[in-house]
DRENDO-542791 format. One record per residue (C-alpha): residue in three letters; x, y, z. Coordinates in steps of 0.05 Angstrom, whole numbers. Each point is the difference from the previous one (the first is absolute). Last residue first. Layout:
% residues N
("ALA",(X,Y,Z)) ...
% end
This chain:
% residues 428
("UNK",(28,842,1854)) ("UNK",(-38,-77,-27)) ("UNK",(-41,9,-57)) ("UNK",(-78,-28,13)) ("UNK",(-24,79,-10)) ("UNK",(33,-1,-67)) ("UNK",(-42,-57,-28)) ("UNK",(41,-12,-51)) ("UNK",(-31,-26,-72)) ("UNK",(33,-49,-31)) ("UNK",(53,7,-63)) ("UNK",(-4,-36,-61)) ("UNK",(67,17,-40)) ("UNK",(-2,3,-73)) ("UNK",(71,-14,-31)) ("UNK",(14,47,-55)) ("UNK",(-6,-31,-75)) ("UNK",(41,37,-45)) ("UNK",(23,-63,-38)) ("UNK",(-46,-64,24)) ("UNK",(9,-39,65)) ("UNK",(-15,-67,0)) ("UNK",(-55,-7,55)) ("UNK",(26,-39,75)) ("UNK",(-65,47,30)) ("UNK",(41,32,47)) ("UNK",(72,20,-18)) ("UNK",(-16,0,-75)) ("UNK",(43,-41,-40)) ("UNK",(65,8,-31)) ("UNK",(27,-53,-52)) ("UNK",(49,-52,19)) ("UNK",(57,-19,-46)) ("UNK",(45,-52,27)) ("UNK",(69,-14,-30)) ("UNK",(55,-46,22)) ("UNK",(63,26,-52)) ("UNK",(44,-70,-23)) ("UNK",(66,-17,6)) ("UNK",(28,47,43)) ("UNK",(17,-52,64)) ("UNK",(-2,2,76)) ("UNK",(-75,-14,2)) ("UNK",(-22,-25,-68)) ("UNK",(-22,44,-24)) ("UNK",(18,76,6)) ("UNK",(-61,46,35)) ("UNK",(-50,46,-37)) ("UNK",(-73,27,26)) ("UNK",(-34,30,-48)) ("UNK",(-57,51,11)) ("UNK",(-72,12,-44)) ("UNK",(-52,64,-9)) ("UNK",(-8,-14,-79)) ("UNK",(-22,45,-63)) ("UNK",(60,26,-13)) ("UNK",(46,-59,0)) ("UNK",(65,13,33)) ("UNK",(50,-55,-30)) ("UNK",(59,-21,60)) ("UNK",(-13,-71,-13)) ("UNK",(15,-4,-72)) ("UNK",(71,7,17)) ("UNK",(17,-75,-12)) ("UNK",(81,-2,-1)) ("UNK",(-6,-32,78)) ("UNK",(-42,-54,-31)) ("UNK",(-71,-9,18)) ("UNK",(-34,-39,66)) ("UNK",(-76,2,5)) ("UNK",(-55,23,56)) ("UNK",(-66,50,-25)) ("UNK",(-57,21,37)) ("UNK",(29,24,69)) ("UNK",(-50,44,33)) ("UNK",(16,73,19)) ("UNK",(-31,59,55)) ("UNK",(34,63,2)) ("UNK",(11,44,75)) ("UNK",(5,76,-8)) ("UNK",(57,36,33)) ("UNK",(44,10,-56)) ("UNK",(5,-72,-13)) ("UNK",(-21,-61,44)) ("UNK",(-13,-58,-43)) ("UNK",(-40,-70,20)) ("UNK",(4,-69,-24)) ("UNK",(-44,-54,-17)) ("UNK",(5,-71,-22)) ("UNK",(-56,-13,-56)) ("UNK",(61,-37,-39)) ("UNK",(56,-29,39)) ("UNK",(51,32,52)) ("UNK",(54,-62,20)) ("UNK",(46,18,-52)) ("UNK",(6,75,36)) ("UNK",(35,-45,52)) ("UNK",(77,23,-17)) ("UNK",(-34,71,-6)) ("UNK",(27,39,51)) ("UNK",(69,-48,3)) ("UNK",(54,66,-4)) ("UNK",(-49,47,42)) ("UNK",(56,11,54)) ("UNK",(47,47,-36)) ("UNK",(74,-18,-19)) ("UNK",(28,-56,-38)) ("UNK",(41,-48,35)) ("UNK",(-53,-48,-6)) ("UNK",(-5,5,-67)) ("UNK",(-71,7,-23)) ("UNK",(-64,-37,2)) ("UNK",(-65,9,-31)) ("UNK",(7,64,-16)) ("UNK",(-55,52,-8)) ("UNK",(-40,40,-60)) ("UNK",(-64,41,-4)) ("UNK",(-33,25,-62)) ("UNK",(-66,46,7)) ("UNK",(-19,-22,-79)) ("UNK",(-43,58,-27)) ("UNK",(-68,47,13)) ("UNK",(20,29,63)) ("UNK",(-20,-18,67)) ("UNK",(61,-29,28)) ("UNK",(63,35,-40)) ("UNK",(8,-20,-70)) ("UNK",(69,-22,-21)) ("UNK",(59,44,-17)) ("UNK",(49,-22,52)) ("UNK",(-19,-64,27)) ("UNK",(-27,3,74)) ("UNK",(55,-34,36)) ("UNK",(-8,-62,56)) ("UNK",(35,27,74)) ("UNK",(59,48,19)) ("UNK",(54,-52,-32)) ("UNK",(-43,2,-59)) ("UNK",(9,75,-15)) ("UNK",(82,-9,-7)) ("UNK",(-22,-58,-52)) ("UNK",(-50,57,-44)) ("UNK",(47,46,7)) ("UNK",(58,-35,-32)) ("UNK",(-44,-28,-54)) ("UNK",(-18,75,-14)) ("UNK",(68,21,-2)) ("UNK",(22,-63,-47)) ("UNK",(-64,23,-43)) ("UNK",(23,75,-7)) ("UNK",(-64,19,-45)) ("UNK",(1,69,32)) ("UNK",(-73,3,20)) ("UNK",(12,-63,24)) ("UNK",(67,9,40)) ("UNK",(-34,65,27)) ("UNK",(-73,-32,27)) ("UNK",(37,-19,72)) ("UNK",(-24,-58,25)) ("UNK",(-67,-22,30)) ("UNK",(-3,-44,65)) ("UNK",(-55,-38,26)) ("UNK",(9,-16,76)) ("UNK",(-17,-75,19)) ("UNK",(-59,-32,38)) ("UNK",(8,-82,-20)) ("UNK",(-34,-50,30)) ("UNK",(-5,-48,-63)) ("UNK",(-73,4,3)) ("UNK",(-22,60,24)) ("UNK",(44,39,-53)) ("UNK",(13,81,27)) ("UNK",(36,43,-51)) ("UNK",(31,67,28)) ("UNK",(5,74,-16)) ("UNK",(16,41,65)) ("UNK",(-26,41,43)) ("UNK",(-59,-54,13)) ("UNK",(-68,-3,-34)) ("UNK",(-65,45,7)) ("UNK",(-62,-42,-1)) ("UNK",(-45,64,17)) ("UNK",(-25,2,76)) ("UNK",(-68,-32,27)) ("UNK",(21,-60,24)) ("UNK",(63,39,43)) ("UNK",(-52,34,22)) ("UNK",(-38,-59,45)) ("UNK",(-32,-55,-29)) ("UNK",(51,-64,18)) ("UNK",(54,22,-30)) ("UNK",(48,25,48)) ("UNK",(7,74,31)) ("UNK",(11,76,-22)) ("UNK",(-7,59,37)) ("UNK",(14,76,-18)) ("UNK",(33,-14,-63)) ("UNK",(46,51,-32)) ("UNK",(65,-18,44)) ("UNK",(-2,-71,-31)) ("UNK",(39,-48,44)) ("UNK",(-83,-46,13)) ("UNK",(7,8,-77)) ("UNK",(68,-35,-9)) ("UNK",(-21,-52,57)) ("UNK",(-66,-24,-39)) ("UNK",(36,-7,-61)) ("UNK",(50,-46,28)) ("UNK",(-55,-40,39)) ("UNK",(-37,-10,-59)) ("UNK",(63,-25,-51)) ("UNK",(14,-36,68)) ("UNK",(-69,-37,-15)) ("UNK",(-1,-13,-81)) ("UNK",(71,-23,12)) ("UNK",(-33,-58,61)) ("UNK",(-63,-5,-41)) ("UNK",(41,-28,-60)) ("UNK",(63,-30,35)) ("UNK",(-59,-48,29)) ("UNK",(9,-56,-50)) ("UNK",(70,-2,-9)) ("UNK",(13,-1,72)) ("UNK",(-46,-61,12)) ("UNK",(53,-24,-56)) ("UNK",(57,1,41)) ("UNK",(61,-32,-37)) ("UNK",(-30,9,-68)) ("UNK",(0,71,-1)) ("UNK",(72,-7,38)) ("UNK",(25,-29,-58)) ("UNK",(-11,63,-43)) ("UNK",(30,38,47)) ("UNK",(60,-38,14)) ("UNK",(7,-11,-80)) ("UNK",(13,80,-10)) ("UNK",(47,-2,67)) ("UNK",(31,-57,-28)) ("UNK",(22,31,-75)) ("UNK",(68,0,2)) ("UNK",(12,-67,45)) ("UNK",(-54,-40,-43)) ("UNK",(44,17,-62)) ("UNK",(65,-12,21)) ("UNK",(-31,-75,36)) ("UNK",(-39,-11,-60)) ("UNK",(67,9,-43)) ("UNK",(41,-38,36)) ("UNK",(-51,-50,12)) ("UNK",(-1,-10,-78)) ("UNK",(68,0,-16)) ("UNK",(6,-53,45)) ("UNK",(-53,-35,-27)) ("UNK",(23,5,-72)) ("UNK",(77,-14,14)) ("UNK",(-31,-65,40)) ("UNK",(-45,-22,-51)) ("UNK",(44,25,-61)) ("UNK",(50,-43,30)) ("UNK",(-44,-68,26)) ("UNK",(-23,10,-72)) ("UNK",(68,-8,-29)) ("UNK",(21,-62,44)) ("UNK",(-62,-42,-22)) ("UNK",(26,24,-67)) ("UNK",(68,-29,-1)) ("UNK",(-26,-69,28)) ("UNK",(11,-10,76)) ("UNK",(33,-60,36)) ("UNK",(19,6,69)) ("UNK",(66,-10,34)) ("UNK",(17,-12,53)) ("UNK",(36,43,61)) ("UNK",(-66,-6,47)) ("UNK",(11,75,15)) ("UNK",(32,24,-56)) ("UNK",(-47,-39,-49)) ("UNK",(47,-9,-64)) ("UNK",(-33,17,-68)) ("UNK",(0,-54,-50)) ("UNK",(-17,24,-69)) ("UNK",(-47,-38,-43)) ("UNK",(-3,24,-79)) ("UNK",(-70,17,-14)) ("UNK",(15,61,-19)) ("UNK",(51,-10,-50)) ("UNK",(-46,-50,-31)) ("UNK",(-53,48,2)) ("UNK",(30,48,-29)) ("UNK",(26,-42,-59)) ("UNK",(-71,-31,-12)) ("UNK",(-25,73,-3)) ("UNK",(49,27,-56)) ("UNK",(-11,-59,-37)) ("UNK",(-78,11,6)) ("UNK",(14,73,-24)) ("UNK",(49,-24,-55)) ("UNK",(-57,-53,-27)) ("UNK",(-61,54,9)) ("UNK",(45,55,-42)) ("UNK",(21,-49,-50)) ("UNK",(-81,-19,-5)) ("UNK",(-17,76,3)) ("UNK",(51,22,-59)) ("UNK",(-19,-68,-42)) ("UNK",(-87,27,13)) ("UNK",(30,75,-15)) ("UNK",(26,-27,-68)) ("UNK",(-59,-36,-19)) ("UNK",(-40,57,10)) ("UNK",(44,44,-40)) ("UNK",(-1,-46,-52)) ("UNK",(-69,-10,-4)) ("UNK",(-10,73,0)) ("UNK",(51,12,-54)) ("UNK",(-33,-58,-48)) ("UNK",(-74,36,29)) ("UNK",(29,63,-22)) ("UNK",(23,-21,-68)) ("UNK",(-70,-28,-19)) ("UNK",(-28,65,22)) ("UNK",(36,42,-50)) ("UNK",(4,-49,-49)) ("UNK",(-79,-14,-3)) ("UNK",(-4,86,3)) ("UNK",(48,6,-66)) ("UNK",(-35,-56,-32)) ("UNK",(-71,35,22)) ("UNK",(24,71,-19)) ("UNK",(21,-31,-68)) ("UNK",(-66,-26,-12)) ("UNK",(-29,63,22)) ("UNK",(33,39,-46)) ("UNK",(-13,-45,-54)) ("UNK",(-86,0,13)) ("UNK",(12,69,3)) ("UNK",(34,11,-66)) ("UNK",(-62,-52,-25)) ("UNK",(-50,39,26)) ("UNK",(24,54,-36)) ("UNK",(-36,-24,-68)) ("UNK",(44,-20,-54)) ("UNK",(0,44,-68)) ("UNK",(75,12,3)) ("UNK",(18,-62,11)) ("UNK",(-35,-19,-55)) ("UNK",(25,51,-52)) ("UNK",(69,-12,10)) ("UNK",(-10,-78,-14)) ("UNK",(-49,22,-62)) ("UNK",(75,44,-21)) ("UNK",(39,-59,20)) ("UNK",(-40,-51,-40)) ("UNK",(-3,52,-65)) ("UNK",(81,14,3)) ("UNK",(4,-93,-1)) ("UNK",(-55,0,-48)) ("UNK",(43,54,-48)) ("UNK",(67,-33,17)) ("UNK",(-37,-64,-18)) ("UNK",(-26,32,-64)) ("UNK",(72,32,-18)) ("UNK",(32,-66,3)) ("UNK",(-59,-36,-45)) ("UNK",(17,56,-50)) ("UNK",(72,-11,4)) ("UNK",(-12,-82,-17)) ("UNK",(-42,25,-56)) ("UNK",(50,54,-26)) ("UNK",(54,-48,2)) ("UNK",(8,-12,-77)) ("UNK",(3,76,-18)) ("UNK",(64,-3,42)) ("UNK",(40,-49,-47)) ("UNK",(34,-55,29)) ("UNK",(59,25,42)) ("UNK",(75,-5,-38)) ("UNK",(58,-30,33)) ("UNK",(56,32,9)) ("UNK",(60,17,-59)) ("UNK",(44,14,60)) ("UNK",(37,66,8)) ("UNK",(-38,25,60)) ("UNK",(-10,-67,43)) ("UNK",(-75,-22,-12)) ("UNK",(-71,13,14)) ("UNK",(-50,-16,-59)) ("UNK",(8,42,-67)) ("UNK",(-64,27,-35)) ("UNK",(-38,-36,-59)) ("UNK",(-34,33,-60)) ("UNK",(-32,-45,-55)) ("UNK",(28,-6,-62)) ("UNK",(-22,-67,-21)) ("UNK",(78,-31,10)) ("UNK",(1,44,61)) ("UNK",(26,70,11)) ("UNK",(38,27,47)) ("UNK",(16,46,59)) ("UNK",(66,20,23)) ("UNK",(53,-29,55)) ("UNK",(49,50,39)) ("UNK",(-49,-1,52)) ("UNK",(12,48,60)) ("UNK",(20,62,-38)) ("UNK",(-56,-23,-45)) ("UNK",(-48,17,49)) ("UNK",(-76,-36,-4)) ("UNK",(-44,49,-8)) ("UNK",(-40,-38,-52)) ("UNK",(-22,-56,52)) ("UNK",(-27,47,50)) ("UNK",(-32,50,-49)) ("UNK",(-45,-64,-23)) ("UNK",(-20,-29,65)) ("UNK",(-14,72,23)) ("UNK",(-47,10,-59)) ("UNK",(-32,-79,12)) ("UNK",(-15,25,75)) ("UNK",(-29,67,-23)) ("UNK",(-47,-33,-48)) ("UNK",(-14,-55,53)) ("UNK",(-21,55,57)) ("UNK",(-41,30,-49)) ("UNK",(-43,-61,-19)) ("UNK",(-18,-12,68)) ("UNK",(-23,66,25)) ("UNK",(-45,2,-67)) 
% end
């Protein structure tokens, strides 16, 4: 049904096409043939007499097969429509990914072409660069190799010497004389620090009794300030009679006593103000004016005793010009090695401590003034080397009971055994 409308309609506007023809346009008319038929006027100039068509009722077959191929070709496209319409998705994504995978091949196709031409490039850059380098090196050494004659003053020849022969007797001679210069400065501002070392080493019989011969006048010095004491009656030695018997009371003063490097020096606290205060160039000002009087007790540390870090600090070596007399206290404190012992006097009572810990940090490092809580522990700090800041010697000992040799725990008291007198056997 379809079909036979759309050649109806075709053969209707075939036939109001060819009868609307203007006759403004064509000045030529219609006529009729010698059997009458009806023929219509082909193009021609307006005016003419024209040609005539043949008649249109003789071109209604050739019009109808022109409307049936318009008809199959409107039918084609419509079923064509229809089609693509009815196709799965699969097919959408089977043409996306298609063109993702062209667009991907291109992608990476064109890298490896820029990659290969980058590498090729940096391979030409590297040979140029290898070719001008070995240039550069073949000149130099030609210039150095040149020979230069250098006339012998006291033989008056000369002596043949290739330009770098004669640049590393330089260096070598600017080198070593820069070198003893410097040695000799050096040695000659720090030679009371390396006196005492190298006497150490000197007279080592020395070395090896300065521990019973400190731990003896350590005694004896005791011994005098309580034979002075106006509140004793008597007092005597140590060999069982009171002075045995009395309470380990320490010295006036705070000091540090190590056995092994002979030392017995005062231990000096500064003022609290600059701290409390936060003045640091104050407090660095104290803290050198306190270690011309002996080695400093860091302001803010733990005192012996206390749960904490007891921090202690001396020099090395110091100007010479400087003033005070404990400038090279600790030059030898190198010398003190793990399970080395030392002993406190503060506020009267005498501390016990073993060195655990020995290590070098930087000068910036402040990790070594921490105060655990749950630690009895001291540090002893000196510069390293001697004569230089470089480096921060650090030991960190932890405090021991005076007896026994037992690590000490926080809020311990030391227990003291004491005999029995027979107060009848006391001398009057």
């Amino acid at each position: 049904m379809l079909y036979n409308a759309v050649r109806e309609s075709a053969f209707i506007q075939s036939i109001w096409y060819n009868s609307m023809i203007s006759d403004s346009q064509h000045n030529q008319r219609g006529g009729y043939d010698d059997e009458g038929n009806i023929i219509l006027p082909e193009t021609g100039t307006p005016g003419s007499a024209g040609t005539f068509r043949k008649p249109l009722w003789t071109n209604i077959d050739e019009q109808n097969d022109l409307n049936e191929a318009t008809f199959q070709k409107v039918e084609g496209s419509r079923i064509s429509r229809n089609k693509t319409v009815e196709d799965p998705p699969t097919k959408i994504w089977k043409d996306a990914r298609k063109k993702i995978g062209g667009v991907t091949q291109d992608f990476f196709k064109e890298g490896a072409k820029q990659y290969k031409w980058s590498i090729k490039a940096a391979l030409k850059g590297m040979r140029s660069s290898l070719d001008s380098g070995q240039y550069g090196i073949d000149h130099i050494w030609g210039f150095l190799a040149q020979p230069v004659w250098v006339l012998n003053r006291k033989r008056h020849k000369a002596k043949q010497y290739s330009r770098f022969s004669l640049f590393l007797l330089d260096t070598v001679r600017f080198g070593g004389t820069f070198a003893i210069l410097f040695v000799t400065l050096f040695v000659s501002l720090n030679y009371q620090s390396f006196w005492k070392i190298s006497q150490s080493y000197i007279n080592p019989i020395r070395r090896a009794q300065s521990s019973i011969i400190t731990n003896a006048n350590t005694d004896n010095i005791l011994a005098q300030k309580l034979l002075r004491s106006p509140s004793l009656a008597t007092a005597g030695g140590s060999k069982g009679d009171l002075l045995s018997y009395l309470p380990e009371v320490g010295p006036p003063e705070n000091r540090i006593i190590i056995p092994r490097l002979d030392l017995n020096i005062p231990l000096v606290t500064p003022s609290y103000k600059a701290l409390l205060s936060e003045d640091w160039d104050q407090l660095e000002e104290d803290i050198q004016d306190a270690l011309q009087m002996g080695v400093v007790h860091y302001p803010g540390t733990a005192r012996p005793g206390q749960a904490g870090n007891f921090f202690v600090t001396g020099h090395s070596s110091y100007y010479p010009w400087a003033d005070g007399k404990y400038k090279t206290v600790f030059a030898r404190l190198q010398d003190l090695d793990v399970g080395d012992e030392y002993w406190v006097y503060y506020g009267g009572d005498k501390y016990r401590y073993i060195v655990r810990t020995k290590k070098e940090v930087k000068p910036t490092n402040v990790d070594v003034l921490d105060q655990p809580v749950s630690k009895r522990m001291a540090t002893l700090m000196t510069c390293s080397p001697v004569g230089t800041t470089l480096r921060r010697l650090i030991l960190s000992s932890e405090e021991v009971d005076p007896d026994t040799g037992i690590a000490m725990h926080v809020g311990e008291q030391h227990k003291r055994t004491e005999p029995k007198i027979n107060v009848g056997a006391l001398p009057i």
